[in-house]
FIFI-178436 format. One record per residue (C-alpha): residue number from 1; residue in three letters; x, y, z. Coordinates in nm, 4 decimals. Layout:
N
NUM; ala; X; Y; Z;
...
This chain:
122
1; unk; 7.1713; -7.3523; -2.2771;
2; unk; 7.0910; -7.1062; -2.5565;
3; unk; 7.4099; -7.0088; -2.7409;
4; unk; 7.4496; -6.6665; -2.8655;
5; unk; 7.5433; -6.5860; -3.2451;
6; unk; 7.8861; -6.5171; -3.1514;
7; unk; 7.9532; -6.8024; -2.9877;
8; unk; 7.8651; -7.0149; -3.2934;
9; unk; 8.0701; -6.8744; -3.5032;
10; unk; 8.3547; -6.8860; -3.2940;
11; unk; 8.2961; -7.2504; -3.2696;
12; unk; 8.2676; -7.3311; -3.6410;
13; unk; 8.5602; -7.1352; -3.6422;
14; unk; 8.7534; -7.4171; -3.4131;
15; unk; 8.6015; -7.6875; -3.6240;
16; unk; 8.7377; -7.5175; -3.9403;
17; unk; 9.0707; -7.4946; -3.8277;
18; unk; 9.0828; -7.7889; -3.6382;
19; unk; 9.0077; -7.9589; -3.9892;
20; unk; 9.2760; -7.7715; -4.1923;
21; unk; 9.5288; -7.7148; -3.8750;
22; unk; 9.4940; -8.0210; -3.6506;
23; unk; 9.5638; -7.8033; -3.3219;
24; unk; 9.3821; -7.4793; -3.2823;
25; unk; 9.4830; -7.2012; -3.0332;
26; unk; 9.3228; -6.8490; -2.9514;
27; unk; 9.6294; -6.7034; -3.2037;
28; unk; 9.4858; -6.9361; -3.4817;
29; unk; 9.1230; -6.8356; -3.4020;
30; unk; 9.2597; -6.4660; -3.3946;
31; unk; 9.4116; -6.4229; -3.6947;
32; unk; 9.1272; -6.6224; -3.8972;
33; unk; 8.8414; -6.3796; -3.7901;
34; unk; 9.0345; -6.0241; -3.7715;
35; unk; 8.9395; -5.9941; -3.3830;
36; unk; 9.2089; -5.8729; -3.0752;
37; unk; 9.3460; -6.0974; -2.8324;
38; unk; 9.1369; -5.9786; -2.5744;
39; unk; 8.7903; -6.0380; -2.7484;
40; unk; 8.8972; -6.4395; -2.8552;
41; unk; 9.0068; -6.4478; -2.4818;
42; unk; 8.6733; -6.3673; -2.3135;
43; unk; 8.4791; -6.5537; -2.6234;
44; unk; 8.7101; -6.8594; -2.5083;
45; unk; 8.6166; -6.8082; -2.1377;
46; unk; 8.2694; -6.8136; -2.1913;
47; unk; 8.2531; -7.0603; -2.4361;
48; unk; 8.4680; -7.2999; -2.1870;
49; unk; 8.2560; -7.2385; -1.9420;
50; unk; 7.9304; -7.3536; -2.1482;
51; unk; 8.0950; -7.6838; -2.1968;
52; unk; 8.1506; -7.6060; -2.5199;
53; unk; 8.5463; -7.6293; -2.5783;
54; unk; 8.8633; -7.7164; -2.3523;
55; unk; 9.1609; -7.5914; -2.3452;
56; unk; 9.4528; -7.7359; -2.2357;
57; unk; 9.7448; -7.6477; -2.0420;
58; unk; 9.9377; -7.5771; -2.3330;
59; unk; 9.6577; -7.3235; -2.4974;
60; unk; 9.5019; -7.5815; -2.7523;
61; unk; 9.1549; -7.5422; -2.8054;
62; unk; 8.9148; -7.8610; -2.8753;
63; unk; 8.5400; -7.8860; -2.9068;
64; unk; 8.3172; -8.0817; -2.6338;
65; unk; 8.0853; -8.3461; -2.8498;
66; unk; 7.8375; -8.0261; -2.7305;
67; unk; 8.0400; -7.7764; -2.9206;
68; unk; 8.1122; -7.9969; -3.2293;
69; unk; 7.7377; -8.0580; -3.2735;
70; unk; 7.6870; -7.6941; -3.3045;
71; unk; 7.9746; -7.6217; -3.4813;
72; unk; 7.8805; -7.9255; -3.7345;
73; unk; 7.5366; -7.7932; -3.7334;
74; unk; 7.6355; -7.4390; -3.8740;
75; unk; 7.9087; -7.5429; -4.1085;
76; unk; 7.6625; -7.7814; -4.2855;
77; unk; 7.4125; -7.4393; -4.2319;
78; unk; 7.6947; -7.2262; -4.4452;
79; unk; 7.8244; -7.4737; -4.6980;
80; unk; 7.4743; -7.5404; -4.8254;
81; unk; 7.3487; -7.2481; -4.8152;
82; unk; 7.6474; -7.0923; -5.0011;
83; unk; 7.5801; -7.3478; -5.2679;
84; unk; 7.2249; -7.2382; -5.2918;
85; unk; 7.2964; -6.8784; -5.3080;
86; unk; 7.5887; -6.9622; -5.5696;
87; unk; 7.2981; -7.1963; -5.8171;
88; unk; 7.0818; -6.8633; -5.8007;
89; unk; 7.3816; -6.6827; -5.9732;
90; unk; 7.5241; -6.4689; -5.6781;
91; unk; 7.9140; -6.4488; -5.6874;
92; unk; 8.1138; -6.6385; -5.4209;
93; unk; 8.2065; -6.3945; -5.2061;
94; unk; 7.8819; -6.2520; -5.1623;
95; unk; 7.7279; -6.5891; -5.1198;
96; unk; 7.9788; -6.6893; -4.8428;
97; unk; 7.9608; -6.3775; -4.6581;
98; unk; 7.5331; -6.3457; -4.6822;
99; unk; 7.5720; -6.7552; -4.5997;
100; unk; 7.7021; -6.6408; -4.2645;
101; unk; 7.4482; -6.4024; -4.1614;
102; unk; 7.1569; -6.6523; -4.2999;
103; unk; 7.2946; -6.9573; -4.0765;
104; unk; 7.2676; -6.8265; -3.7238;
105; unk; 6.8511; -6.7018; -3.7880;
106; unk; 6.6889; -6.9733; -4.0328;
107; unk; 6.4445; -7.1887; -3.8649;
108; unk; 6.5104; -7.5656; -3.8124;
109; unk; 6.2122; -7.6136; -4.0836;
110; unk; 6.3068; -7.3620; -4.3893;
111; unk; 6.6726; -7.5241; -4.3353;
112; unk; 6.5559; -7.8413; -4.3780;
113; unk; 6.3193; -7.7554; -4.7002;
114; unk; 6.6508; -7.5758; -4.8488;
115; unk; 6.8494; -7.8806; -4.7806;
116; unk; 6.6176; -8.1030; -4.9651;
117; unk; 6.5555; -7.8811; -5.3068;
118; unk; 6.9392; -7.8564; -5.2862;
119; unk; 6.9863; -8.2284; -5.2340;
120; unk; 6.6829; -8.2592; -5.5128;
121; unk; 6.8498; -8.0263; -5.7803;
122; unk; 7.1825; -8.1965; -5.8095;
């Protein structure tokens, strides 16, 4: 199933705050990306639905093996390329936020070149 742009970000959003929380809920996910209630609510339905995440009977949110693939797969996607963006002399929070709008449309193959002159200029 193709996921939508959206939907990974919401779920690299889970992995983030998974890592730095432990237990995520819709509030968490809420506050860290400036949406409503509603919106995290339907993303969460959907993205349940996939296969993507569970949630409990309590309200806490965990990523599928599915979901933490992608998730994994655009964090490593937003990390590196922030530190590329940061060695061409681009401030931080430019880099971070163009980072995020790079990671969801780069091809499997110019991510993959990027990742290895990164890996090769250290």
């Amino acid at each position: 199933m193709h996921i939508q742009e959206s939907g990974e970000m919401y779920l690299e959003t889970i992995h983030i705050l998974s890592q730095k929380k432990g237990e995520v809920r819709s509030i968490d996910i809420c506050e860290y990306m400036g949406y409503s209630k509603p919106s995290v609510s339907r993303a969460m339905g959907i993205l349940k639905g996939a296969g993507y995440i569970e949630v409990d009977k309590h309200g806490y949110i965990t990523l599928t093996d599915e979901g933490l693939e992608i998730a994994n797969k655009m964090y490593e996607r937003h990390t590196l390329l922030t530190t590329l963006l940061k060695k061409l002399g681009v401030d931080e929070v430019t880099a971070t936020e163009d980072a995020c709008k790079i990671e969801h449309h780069i091809s499997e193959a110019t991510f993959d070149a990027i990742k290895k002159f990164v890996e090769n200029s250290n």
